[in-house]
PyMOL Python script that loads the backbone (N, CA, C, O; Angstrom):
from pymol import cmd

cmd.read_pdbstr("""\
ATOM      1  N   UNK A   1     134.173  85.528 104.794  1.00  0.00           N
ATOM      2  CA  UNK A   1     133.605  86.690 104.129  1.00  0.00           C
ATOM      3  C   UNK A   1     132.086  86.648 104.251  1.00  0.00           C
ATOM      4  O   UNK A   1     131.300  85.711 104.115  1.00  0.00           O
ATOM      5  N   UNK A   2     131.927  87.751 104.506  1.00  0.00           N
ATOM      6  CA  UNK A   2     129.914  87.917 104.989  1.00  0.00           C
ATOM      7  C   UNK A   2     129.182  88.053 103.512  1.00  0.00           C
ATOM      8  O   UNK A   2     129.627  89.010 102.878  1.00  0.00           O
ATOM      9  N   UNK A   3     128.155  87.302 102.830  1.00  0.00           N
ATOM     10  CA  UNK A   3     127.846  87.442 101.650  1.00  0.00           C
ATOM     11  C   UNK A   3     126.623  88.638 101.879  1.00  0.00           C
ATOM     12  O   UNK A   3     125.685  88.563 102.673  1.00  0.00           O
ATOM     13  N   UNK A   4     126.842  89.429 101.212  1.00  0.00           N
ATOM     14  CA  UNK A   4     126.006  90.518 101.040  1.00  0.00           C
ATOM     15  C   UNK A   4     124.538  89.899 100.279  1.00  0.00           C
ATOM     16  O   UNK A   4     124.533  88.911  99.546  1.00  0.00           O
ATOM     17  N   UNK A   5     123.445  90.634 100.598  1.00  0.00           N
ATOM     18  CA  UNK A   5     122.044  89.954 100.254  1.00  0.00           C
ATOM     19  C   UNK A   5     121.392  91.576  99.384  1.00  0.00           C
ATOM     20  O   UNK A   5     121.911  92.660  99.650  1.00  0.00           O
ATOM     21  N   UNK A   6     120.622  91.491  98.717  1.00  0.00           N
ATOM     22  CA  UNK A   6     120.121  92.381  98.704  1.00  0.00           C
ATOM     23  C   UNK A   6     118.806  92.432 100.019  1.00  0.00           C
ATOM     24  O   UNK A   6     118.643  91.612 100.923  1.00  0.00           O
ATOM     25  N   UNK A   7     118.052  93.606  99.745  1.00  0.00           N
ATOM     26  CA  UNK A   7     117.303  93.750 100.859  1.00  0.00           C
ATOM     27  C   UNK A   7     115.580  92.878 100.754  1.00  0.00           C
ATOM     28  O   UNK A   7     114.814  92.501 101.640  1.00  0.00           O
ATOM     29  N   UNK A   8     115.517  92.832  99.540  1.00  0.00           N
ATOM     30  CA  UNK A   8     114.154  91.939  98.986  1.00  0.00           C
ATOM     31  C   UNK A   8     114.694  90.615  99.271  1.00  0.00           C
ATOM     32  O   UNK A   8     113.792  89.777  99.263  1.00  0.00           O
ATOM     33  N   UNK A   9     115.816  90.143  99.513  1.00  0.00           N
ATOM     34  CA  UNK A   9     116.738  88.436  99.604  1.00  0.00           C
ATOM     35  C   UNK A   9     116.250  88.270 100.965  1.00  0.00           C
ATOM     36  O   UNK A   9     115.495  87.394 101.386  1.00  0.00           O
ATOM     37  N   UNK A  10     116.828  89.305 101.637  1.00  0.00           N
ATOM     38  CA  UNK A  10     116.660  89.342 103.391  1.00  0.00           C
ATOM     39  C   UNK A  10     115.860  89.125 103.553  1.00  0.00           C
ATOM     40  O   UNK A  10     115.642  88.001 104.007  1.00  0.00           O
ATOM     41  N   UNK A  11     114.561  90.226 103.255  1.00  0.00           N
ATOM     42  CA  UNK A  11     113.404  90.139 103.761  1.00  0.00           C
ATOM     43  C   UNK A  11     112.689  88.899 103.575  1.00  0.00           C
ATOM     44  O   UNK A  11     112.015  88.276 104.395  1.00  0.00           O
ATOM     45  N   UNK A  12     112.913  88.669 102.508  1.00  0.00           N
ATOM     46  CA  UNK A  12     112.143  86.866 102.190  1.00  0.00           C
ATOM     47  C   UNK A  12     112.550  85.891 103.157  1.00  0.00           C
ATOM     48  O   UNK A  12     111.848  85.399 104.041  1.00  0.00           O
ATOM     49  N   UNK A  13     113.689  85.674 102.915  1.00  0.00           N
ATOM     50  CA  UNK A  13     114.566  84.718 103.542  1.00  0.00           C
ATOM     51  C   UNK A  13     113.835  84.897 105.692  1.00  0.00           C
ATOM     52  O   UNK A  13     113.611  84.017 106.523  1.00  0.00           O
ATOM     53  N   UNK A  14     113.768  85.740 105.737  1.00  0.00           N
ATOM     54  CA  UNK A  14     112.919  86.557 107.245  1.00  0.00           C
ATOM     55  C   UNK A  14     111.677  86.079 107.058  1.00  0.00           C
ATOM     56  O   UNK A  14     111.278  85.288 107.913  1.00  0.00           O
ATOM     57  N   UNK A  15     110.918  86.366 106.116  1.00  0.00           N
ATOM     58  CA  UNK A  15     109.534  86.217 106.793  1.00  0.00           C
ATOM     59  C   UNK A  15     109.468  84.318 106.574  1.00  0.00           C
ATOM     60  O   UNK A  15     108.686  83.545 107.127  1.00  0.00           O
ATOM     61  N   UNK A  16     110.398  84.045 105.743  1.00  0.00           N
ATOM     62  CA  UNK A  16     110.009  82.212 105.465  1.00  0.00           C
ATOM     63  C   UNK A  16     110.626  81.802 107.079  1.00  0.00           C
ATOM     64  O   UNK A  16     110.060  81.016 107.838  1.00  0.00           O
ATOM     65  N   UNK A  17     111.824  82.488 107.359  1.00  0.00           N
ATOM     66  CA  UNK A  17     112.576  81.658 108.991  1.00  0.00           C
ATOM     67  C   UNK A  17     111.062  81.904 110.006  1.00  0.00           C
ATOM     68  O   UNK A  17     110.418  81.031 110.589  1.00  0.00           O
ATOM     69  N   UNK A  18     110.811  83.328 109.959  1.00  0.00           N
ATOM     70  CA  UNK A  18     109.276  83.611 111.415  1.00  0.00           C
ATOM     71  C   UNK A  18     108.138  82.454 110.878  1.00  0.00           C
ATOM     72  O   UNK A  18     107.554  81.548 111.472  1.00  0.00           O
ATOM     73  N   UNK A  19     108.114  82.876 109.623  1.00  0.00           N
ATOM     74  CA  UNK A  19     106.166  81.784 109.429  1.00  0.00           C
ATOM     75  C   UNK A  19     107.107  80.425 109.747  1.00  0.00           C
ATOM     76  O   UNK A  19     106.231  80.091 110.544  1.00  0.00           O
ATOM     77  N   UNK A  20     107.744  79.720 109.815  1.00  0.00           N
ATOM     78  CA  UNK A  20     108.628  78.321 110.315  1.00  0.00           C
ATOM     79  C   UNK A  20     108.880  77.684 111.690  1.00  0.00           C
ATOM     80  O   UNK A  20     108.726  76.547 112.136  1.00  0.00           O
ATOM     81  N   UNK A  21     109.316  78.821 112.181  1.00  0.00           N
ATOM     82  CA  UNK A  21     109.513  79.111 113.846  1.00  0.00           C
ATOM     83  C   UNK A  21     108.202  79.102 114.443  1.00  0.00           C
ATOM     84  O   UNK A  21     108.034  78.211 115.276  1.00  0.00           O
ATOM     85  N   UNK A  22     107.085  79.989 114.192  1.00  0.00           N
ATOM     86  CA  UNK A  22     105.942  80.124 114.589  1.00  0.00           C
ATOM     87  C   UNK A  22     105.109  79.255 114.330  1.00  0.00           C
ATOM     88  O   UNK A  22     104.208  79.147 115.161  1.00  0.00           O
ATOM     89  N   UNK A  23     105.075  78.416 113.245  1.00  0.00           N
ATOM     90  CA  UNK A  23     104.174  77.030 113.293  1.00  0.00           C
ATOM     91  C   UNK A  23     102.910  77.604 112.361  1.00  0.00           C
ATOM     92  O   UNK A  23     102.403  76.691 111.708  1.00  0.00           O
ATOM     93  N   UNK A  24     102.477  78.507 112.214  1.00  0.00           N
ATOM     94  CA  UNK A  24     101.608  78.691 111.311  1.00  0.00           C
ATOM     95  C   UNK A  24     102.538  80.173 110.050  1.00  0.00           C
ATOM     96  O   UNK A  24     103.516  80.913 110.147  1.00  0.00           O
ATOM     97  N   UNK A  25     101.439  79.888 108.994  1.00  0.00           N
ATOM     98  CA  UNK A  25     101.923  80.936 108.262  1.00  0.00           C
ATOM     99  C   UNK A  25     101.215  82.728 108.608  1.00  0.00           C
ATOM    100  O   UNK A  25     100.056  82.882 108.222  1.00  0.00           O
ATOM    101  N   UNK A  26     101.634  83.483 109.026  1.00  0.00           N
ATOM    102  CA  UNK A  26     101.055  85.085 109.590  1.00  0.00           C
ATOM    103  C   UNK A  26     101.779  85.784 108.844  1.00  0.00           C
ATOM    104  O   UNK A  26     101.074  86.769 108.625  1.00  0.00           O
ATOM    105  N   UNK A  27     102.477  85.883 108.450  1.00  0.00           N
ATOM    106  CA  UNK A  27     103.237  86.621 107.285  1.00  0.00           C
ATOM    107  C   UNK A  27     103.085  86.583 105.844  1.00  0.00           C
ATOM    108  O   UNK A  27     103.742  85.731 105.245  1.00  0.00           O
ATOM    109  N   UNK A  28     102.087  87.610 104.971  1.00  0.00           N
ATOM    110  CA  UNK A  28     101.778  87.093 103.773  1.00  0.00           C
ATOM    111  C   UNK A  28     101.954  88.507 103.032  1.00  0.00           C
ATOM    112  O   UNK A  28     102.010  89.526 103.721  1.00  0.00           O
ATOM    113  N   UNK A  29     102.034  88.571 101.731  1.00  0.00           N
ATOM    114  CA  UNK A  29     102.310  89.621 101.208  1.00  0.00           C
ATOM    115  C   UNK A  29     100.741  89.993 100.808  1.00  0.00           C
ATOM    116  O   UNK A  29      99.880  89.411 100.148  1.00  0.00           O
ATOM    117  N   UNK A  30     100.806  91.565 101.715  1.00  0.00           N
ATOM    118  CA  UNK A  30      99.743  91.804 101.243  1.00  0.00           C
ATOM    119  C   UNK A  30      99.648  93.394 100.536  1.00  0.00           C
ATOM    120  O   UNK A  30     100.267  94.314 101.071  1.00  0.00           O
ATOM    121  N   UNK A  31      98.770  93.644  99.218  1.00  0.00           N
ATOM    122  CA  UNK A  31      98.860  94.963  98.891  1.00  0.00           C
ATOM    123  C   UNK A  31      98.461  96.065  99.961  1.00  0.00           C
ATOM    124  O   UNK A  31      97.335  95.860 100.413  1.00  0.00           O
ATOM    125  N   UNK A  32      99.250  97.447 100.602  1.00  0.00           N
ATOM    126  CA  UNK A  32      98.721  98.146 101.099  1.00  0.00           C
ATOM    127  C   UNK A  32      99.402  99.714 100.237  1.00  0.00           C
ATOM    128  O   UNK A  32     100.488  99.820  99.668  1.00  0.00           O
ATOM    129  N   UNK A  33      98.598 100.501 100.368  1.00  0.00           N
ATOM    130  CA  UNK A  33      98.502 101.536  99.701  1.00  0.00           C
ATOM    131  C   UNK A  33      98.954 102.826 100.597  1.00  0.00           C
ATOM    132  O   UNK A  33      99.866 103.625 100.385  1.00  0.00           O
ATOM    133  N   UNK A  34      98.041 102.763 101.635  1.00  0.00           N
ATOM    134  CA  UNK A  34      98.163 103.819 102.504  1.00  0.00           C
ATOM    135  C   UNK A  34      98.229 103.375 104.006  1.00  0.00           C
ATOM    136  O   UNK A  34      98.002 102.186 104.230  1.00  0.00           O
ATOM    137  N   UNK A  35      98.476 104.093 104.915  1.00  0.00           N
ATOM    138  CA  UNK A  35      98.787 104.352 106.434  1.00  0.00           C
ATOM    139  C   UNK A  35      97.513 103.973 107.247  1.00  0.00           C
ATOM    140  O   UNK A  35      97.708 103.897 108.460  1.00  0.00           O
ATOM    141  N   UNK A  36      95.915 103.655 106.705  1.00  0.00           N
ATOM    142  CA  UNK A  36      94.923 103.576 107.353  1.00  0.00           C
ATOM    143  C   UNK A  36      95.030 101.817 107.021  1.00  0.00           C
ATOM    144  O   UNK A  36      94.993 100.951 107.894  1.00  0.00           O
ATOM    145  N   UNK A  37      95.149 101.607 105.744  1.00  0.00           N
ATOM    146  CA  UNK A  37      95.390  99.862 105.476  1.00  0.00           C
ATOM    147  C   UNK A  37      96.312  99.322 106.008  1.00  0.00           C
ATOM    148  O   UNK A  37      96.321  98.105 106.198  1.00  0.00           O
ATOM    149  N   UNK A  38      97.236 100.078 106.342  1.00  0.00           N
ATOM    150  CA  UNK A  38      98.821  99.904 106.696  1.00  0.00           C
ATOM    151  C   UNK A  38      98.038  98.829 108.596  1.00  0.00           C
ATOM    152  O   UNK A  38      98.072  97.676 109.026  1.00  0.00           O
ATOM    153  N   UNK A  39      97.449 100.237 109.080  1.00  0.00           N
ATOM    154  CA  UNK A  39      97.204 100.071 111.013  1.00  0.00           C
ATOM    155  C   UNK A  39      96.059  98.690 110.917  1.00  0.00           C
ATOM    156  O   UNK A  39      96.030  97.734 111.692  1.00  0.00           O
ATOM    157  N   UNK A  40      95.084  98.950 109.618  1.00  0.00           N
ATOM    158  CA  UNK A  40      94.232  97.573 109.650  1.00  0.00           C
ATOM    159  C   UNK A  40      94.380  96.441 109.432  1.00  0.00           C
ATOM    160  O   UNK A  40      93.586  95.649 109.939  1.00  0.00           O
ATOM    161  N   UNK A  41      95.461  95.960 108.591  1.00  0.00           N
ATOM    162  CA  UNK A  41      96.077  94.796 108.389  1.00  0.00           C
ATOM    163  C   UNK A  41      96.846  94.579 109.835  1.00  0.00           C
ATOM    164  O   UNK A  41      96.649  93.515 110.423  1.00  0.00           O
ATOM    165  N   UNK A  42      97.644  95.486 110.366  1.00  0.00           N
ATOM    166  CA  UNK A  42      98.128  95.066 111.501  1.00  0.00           C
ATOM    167  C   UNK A  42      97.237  94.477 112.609  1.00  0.00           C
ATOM    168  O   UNK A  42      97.348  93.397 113.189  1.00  0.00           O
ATOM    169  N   UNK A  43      96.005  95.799 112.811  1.00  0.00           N
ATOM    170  CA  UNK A  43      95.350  95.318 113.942  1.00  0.00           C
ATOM    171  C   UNK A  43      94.313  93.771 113.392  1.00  0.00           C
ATOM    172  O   UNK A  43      93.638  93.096 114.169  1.00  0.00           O
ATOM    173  N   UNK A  44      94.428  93.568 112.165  1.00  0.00           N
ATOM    174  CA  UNK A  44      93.833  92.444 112.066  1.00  0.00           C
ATOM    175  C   UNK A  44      94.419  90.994 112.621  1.00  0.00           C
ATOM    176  O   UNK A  44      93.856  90.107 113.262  1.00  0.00           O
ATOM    177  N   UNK A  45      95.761  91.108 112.121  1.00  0.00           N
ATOM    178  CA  UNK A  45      97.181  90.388 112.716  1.00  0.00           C
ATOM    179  C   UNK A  45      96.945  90.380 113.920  1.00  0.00           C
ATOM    180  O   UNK A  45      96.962  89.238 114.379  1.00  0.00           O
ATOM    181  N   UNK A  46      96.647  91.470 114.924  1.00  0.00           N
ATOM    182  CA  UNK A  46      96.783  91.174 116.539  1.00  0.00           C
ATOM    183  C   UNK A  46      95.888  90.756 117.132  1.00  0.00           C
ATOM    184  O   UNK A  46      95.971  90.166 118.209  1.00  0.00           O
ATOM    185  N   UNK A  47      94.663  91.049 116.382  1.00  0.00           N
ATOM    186  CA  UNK A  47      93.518  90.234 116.844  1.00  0.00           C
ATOM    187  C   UNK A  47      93.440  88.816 116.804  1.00  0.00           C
ATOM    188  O   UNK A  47      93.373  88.125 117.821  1.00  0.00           O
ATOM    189  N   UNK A  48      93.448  88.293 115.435  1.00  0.00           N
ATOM    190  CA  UNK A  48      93.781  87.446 114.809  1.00  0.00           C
ATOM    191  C   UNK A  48      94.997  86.359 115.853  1.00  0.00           C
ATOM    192  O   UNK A  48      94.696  85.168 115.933  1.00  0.00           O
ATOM    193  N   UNK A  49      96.065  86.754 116.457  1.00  0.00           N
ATOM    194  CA  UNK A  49      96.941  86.060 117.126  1.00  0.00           C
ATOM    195  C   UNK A  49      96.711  86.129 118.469  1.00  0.00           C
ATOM    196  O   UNK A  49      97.361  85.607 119.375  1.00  0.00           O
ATOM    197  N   UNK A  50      95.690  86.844 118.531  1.00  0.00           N
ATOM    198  CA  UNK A  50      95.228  86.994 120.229  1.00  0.00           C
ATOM    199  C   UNK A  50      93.659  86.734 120.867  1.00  0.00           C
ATOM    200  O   UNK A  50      93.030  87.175 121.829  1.00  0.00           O
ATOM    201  N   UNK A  51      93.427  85.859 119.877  1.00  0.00           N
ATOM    202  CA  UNK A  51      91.801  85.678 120.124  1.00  0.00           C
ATOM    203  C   UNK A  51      91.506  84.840 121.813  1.00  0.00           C
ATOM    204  O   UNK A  51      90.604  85.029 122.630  1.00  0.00           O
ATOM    205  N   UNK A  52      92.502  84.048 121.836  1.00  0.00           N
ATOM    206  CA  UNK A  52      92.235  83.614 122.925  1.00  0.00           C
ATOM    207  C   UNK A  52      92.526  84.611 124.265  1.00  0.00           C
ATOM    208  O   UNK A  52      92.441  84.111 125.387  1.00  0.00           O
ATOM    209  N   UNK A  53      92.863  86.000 124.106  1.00  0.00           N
ATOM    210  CA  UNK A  53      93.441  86.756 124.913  1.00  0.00           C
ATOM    211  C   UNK A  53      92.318  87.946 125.214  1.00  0.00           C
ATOM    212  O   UNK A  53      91.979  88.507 126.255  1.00  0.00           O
ATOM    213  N   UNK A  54      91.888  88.078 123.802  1.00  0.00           N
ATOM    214  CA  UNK A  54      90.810  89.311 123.949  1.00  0.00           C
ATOM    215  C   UNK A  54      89.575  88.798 124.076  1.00  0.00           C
ATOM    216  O   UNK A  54      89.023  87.863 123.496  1.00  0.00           O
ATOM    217  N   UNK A  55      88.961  90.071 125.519  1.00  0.00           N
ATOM    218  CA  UNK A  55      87.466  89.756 125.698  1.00  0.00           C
ATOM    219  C   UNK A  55      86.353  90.123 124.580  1.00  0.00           C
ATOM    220  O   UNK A  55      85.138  89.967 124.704  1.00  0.00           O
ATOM    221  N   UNK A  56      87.109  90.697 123.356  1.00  0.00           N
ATOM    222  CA  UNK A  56      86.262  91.188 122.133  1.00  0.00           C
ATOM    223  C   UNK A  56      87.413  92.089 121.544  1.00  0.00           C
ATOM    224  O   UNK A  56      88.432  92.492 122.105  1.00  0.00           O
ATOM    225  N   UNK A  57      86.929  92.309 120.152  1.00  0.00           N
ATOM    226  CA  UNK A  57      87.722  92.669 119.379  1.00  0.00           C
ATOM    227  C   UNK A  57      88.352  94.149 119.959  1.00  0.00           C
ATOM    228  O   UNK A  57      88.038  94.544 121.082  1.00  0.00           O
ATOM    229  N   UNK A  58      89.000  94.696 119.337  1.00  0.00           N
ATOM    230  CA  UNK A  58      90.007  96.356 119.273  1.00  0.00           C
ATOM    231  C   UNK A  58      89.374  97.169 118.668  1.00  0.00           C
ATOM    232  O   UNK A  58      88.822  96.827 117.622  1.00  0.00           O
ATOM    233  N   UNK A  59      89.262  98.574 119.180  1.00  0.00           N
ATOM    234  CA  UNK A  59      88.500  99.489 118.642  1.00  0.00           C
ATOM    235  C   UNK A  59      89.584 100.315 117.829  1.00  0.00           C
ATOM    236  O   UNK A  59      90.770 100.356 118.155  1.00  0.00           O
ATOM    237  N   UNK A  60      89.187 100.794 117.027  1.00  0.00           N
ATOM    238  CA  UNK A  60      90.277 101.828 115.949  1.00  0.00           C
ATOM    239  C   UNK A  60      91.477 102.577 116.737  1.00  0.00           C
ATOM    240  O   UNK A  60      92.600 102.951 116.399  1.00  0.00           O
ATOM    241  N   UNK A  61      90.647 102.633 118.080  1.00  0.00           N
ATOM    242  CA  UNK A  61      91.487 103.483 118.655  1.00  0.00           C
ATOM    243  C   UNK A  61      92.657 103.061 119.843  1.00  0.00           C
ATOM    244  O   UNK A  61      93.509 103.631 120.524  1.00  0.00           O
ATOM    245  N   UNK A  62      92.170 101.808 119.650  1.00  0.00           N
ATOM    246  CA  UNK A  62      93.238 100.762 120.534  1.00  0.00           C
ATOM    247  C   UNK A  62      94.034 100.608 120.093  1.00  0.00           C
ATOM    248  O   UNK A  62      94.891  99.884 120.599  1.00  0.00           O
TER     249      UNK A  62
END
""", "prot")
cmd.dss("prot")
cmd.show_as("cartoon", "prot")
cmd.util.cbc("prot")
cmd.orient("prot")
């Protein structure tokens, strides 16, 4: 029988297996409000995991 989770169970249980697998912690709960904090936390994340990749940071519009 498949034990049913709620969806806040899952999601936890998810971001603890990725920050584990990945070796550092990148997954953190962070407050976002709106759709402009939403793209900046992300593009901070991609920068952030790609420093050795980028010749300089991402423009808003990247």
């Amino acid at each position: 029988m498949v034990e049913r989770k709620s969806e806040l169970e899952f999601e936890s249980e998810l971001v603890d297996y990725i920050s584990k697998i990945g070796g550092t912690r990148q997954w953190q709960k962070v407050e976002l409000h709106t759709n402009e904090e939403l793209w900046a936390n992300f593009k901070r994340i991609l920068e952030q995991n790609n420093q050795d990749k980028l010749e300089k940071l991402l423009s808003d519009q990247e």
